[in-house]
ChimeraX commands (.cxc) that place a marker at each C-alpha (Angstrom):
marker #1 position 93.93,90.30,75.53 radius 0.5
marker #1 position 94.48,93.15,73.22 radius 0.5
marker #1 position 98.12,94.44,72.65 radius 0.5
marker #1 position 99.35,97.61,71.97 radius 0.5
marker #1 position 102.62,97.20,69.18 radius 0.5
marker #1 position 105.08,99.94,68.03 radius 0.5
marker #1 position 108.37,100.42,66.45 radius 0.5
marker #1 position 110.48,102.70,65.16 radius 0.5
marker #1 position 112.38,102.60,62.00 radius 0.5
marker #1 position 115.23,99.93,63.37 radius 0.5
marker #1 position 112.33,97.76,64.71 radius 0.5
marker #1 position 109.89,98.00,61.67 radius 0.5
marker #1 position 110.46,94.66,60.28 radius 0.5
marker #1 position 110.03,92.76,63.41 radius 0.5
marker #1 position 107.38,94.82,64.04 radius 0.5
marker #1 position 105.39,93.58,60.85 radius 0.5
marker #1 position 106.58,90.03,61.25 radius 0.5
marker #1 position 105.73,89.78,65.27 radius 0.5
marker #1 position 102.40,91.79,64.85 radius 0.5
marker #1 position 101.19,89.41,61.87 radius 0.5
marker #1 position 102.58,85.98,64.73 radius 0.5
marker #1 position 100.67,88.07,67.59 radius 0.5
marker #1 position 97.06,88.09,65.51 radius 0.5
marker #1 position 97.60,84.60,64.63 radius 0.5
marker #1 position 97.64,83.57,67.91 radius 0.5
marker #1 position 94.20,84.77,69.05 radius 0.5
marker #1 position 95.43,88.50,70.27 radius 0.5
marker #1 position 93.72,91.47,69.20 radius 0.5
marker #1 position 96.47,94.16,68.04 radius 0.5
marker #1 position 96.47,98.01,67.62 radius 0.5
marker #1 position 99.37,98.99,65.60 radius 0.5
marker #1 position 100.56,102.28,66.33 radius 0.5
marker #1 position 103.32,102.53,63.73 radius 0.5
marker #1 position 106.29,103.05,62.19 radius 0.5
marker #1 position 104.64,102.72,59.11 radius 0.5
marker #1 position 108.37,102.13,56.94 radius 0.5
marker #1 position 111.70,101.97,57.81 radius 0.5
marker #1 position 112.50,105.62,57.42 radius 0.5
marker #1 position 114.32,107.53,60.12 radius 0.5
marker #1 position 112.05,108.14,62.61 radius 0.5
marker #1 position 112.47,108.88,67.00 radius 0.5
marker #1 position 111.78,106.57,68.88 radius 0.5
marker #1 position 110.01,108.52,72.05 radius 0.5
marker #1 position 107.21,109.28,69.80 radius 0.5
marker #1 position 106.46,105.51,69.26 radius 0.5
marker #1 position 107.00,104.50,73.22 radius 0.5
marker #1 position 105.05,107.63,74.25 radius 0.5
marker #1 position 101.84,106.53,71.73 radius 0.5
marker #1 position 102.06,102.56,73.30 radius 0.5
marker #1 position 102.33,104.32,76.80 radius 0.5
marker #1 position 99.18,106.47,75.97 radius 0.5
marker #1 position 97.52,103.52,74.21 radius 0.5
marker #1 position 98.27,101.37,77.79 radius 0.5
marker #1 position 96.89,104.50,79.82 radius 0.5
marker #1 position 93.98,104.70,78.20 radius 0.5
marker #1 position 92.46,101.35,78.79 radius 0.5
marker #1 position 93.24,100.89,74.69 radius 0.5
marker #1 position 95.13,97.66,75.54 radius 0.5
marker #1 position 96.20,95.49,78.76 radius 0.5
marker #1 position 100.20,94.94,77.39 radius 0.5
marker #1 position 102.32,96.92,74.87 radius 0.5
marker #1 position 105.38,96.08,72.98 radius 0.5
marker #1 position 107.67,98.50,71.37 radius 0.5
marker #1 position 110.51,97.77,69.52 radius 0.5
marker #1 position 113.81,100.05,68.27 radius 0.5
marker #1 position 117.36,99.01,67.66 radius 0.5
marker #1 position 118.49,98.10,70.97 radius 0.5
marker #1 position 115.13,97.95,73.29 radius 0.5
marker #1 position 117.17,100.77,75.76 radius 0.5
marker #1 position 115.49,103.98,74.37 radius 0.5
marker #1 position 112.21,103.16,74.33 radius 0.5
marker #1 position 112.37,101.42,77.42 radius 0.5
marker #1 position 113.69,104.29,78.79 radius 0.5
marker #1 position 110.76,106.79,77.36 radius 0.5
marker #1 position 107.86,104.31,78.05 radius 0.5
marker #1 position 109.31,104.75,81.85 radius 0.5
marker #1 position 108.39,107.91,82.19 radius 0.5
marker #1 position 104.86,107.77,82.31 radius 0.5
marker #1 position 103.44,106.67,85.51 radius 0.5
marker #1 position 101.54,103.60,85.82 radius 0.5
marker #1 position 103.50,102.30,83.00 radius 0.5
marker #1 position 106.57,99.82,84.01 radius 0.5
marker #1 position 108.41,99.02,80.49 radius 0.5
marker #1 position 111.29,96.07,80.49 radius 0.5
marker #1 position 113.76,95.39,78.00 radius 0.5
marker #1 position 113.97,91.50,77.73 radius 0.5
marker #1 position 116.29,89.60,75.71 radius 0.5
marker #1 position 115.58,86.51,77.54 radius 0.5
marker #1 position 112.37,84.20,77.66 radius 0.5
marker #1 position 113.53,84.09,81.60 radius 0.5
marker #1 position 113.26,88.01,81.81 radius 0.5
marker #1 position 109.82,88.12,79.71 radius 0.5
marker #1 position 107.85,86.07,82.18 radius 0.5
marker #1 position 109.60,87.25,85.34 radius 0.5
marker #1 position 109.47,90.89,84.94 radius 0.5
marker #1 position 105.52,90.12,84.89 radius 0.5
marker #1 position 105.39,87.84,87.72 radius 0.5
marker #1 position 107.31,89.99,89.98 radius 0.5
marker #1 position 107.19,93.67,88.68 radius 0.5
marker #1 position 103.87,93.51,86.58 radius 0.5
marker #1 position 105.15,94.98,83.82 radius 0.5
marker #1 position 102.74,96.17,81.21 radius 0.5
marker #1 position 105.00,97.02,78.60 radius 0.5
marker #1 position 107.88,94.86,76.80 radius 0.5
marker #1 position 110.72,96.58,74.84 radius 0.5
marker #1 position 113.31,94.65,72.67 radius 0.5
marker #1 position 116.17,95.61,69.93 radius 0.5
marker #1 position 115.51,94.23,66.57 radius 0.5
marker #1 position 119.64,94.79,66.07 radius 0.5
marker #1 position 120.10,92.45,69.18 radius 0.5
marker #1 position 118.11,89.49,69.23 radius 0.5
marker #1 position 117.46,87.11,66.09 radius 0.5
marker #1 position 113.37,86.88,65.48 radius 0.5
marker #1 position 113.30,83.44,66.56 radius 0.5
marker #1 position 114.01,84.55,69.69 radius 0.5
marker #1 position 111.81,87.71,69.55 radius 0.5
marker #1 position 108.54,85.22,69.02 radius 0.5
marker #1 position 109.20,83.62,71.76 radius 0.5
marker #1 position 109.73,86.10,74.17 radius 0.5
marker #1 position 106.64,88.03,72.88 radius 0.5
marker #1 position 104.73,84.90,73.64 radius 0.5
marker #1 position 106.59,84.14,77.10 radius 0.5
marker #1 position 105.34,88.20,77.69 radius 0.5
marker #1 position 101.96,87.82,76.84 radius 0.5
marker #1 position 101.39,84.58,78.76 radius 0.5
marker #1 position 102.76,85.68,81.93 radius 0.5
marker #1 position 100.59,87.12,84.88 radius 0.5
marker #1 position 101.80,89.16,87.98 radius 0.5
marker #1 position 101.69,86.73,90.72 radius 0.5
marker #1 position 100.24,88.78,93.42 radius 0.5
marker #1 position 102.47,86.85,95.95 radius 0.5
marker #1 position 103.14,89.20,99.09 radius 0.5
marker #1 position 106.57,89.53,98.93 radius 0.5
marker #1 position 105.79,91.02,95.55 radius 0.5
marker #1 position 102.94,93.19,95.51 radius 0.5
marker #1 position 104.79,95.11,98.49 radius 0.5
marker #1 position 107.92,95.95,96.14 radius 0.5
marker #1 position 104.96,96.87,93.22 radius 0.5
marker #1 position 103.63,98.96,96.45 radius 0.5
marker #1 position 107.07,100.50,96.67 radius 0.5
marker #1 position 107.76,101.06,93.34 radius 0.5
marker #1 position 104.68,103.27,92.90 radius 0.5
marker #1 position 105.61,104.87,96.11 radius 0.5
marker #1 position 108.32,106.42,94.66 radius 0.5
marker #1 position 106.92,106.96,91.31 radius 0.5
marker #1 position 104.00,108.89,93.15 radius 0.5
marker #1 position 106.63,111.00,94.99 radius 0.5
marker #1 position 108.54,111.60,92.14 radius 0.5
marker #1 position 106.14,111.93,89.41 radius 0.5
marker #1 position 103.92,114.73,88.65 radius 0.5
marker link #1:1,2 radius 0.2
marker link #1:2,3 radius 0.2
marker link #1:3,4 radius 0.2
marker link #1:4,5 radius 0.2
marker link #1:5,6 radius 0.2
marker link #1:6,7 radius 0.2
marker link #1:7,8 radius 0.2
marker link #1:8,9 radius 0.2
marker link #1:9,10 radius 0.2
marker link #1:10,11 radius 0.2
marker link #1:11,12 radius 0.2
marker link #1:12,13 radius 0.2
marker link #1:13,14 radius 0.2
marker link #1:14,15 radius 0.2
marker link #1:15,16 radius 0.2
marker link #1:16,17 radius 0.2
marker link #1:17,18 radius 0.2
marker link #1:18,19 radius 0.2
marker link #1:19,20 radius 0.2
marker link #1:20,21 radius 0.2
marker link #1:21,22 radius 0.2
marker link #1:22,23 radius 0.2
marker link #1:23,24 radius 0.2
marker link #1:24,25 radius 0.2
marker link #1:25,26 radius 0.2
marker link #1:26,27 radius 0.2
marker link #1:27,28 radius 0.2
marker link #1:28,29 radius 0.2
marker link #1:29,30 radius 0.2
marker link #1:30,31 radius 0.2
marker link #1:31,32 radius 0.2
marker link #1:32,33 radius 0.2
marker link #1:33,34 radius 0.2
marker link #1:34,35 radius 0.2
marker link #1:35,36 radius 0.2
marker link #1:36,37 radius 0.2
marker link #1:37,38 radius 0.2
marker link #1:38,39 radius 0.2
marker link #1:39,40 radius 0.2
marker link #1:40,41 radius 0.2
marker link #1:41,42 radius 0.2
marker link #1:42,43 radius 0.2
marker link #1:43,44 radius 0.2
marker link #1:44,45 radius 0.2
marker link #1:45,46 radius 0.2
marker link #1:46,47 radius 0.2
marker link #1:47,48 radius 0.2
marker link #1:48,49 radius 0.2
marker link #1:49,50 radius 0.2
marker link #1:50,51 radius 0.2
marker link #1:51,52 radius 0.2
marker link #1:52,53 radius 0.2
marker link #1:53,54 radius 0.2
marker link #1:54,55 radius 0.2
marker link #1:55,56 radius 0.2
marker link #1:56,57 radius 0.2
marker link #1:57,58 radius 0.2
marker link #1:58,59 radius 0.2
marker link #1:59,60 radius 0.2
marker link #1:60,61 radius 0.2
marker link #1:61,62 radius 0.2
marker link #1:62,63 radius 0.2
marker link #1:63,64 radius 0.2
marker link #1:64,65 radius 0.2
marker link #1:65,66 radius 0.2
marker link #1:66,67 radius 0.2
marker link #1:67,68 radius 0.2
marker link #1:68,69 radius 0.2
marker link #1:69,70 radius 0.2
marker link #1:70,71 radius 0.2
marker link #1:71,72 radius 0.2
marker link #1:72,73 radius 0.2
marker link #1:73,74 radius 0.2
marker link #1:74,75 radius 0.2
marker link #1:75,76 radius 0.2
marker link #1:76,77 radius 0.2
marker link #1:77,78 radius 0.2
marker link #1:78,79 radius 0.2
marker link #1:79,80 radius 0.2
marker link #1:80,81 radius 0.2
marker link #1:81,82 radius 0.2
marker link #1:82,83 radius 0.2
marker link #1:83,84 radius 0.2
marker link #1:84,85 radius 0.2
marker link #1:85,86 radius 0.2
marker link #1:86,87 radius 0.2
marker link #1:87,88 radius 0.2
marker link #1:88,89 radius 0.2
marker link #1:89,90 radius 0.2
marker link #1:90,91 radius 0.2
marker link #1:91,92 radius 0.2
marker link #1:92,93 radius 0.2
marker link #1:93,94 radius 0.2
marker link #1:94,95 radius 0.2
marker link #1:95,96 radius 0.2
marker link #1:96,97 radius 0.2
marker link #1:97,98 radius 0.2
marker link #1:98,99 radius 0.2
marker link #1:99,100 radius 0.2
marker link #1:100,101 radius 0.2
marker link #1:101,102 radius 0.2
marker link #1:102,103 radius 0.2
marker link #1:103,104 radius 0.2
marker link #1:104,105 radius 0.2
marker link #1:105,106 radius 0.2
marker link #1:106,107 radius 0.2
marker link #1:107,108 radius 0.2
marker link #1:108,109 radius 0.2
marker link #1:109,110 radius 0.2
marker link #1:110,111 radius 0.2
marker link #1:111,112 radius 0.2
marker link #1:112,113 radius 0.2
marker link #1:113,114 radius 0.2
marker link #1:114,115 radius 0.2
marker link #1:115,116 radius 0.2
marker link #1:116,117 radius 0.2
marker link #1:117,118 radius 0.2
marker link #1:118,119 radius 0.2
marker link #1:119,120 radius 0.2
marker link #1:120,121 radius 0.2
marker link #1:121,122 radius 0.2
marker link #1:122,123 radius 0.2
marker link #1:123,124 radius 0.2
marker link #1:124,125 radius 0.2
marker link #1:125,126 radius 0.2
marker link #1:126,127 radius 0.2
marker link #1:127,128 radius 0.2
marker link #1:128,129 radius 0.2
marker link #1:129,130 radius 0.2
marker link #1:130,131 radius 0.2
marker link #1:131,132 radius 0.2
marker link #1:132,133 radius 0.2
marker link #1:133,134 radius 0.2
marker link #1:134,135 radius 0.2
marker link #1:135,136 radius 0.2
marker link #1:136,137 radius 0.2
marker link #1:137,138 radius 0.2
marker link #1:138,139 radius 0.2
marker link #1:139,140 radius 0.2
marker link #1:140,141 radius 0.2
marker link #1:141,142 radius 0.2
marker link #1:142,143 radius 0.2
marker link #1:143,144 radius 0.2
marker link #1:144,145 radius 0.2
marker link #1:145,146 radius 0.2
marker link #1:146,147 radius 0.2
marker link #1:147,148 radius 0.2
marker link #1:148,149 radius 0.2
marker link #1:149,150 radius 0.2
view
């Protein structure tokens, strides 16, 4: 699986740590910045993973900011891509199972990077189940994002 990894400046240094654990692992990673931990915005970073995702560059993204909130809530608005903050190894496989979400967000000021690893890994591991009950929310879900989308 390749993954698509991005932070702003408040998620640099678990970006650097988590892309170097990601690699080790076996994964294939595109890095798509911050480069430092100067002030930077976040949008630009969720809206390059987002593009990355899009464009067949990558099956799963992670981007990573203070809190996990604003570039969740960027990454959301590009169809086809359905971002999830997790905090929780619980939330990182289940928001794949159930919603197929391609892209995981999570707040470097939040969660200690013990935790971070293993949500990353819980993330990447997990596959949409393709149960019915499931697939017809997914259906729903892109209902309304095809309704409401342009």
């Amino acid at each position: 699986m390749k993954v698509i990894i991005a932070s702003d400046h408040a998620g640099f240094d678990y970006k650097t740590l988590l892309l170097k654990d990601i690699q080790q692992q076996g994964y294939e990673v595109i890095d798509l910045g911050a480069r430092n931990t100067e002030p930077d915005d976040y949008p630009d970073h969720a809206a390059d993973v987002a593009n990355a995702i899009l464009n067949n560059e990558g099956e799963r993204g992670i981007i990573i900011c203070g809190s996990g909130v604003g570039v969740s809530v960027a990454a959301n608005k590009f169809k086809r891509i359905r971002a999830g903050v997790c905090h929780d190894t619980y939330s990182a496989h289940q928001c794949v199972e159930h919603d197929n979400v391609n892209v995981l967000c999570i707040g470097e000021r939040v969660i200690g990077i013990e935790l971070a690893r293993e949500i990353v890994f819980t993330f990447l591991k997990a596959e949409f189940t393709h149960a019915p009950r499931h697939q017809k929310r997914l259906d729903k879900i892109n209902d309304i994002e095809n309704r409401n989308m342009k």
